[in-house]
N, C-alpha and C positions, 0 to 999 in steps of 0.2 A: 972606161976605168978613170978617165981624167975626171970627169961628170963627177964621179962619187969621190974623188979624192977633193977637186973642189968643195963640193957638201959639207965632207967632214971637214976643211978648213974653216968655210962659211958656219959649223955648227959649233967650233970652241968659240969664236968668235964671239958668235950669240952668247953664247951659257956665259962668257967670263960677263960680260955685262947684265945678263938673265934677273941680277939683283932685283929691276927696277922691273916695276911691272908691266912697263908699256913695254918691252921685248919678250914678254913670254909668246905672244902671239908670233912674232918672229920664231922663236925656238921652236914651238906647237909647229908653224910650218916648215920651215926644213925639217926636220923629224917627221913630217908627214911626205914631204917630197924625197928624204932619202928611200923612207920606206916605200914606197909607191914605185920608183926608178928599181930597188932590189925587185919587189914583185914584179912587175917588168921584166927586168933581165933575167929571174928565172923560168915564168913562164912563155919570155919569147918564143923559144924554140919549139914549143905546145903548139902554142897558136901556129906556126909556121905548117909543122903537121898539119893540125887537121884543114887550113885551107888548102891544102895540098891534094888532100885527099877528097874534098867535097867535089 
């Protein structure tokens, strides 16, 4: 939970400067790595499954 409370700190951050073009890249990846961390944490427990079971 810290992880992603970070993120979204590290993502206003970006956006308030987002004006200028060399930070969209920045923005693009944290918004890539928040989302990535969500998918993650919901299919953890999937994955956990099925090695479990193999």
């Amino acid at each position: 939970m810290e992880d992603k409370q970070e993120l979204d700190e590290r993502l206003k951050k970006v956006l308030k400067r987002a004006k200028n073009e060399t930070y969209m890249k920045d923005v693009s990846t944290l918004v890539f790595a928040r989302f990535f961390s969500t998918l993650l944490a919901i299919l953890a427990p999937f994955l956990k499954k099925n090695n479990t079971k193999g």
